[in-house]
C-alpha positions, 0 to 999 in steps of 0.5 A: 548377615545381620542389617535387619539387626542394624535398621531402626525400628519403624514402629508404623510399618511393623510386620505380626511378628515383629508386632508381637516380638515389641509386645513381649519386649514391652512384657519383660520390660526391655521395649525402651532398650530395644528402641533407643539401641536396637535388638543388637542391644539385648543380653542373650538371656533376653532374646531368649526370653523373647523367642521362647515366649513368641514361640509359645504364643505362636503354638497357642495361635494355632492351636486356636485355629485347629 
């Protein structure tokens, strides 16, 4: 539990919601953090932030498609 924390960062290979997830990083202002130390490196009150802000979008997607 807890490689996909440890991988770097392959910014050429990034699934949609790992697209999304650096898109927001680069919203709050934590993108550089995240890529010189990884997602490990973030306060929780950050990767909240994240996952809250995904989770809205995400709604917002599928509330487009309906």
């Amino acid at each position: 539990m807890g490689k996909k924390k440890d991988q770097k960062i392959d910014l050429n290979n990034l699934t949609p919601e790992e697209q999304l997830k650096l898109e927001i990083a680069e919203e709050i202002g934590v993108f550089d953090k995240v890529i010189k130390s990884g997602w490990r490196s973030l306060s929780a009150k950050e990767s909240g932030k994240i996952g809250g802000m995904m989770a809205k979008r995400k709604k917002q997607l599928n509330k487009g498609q309906e």
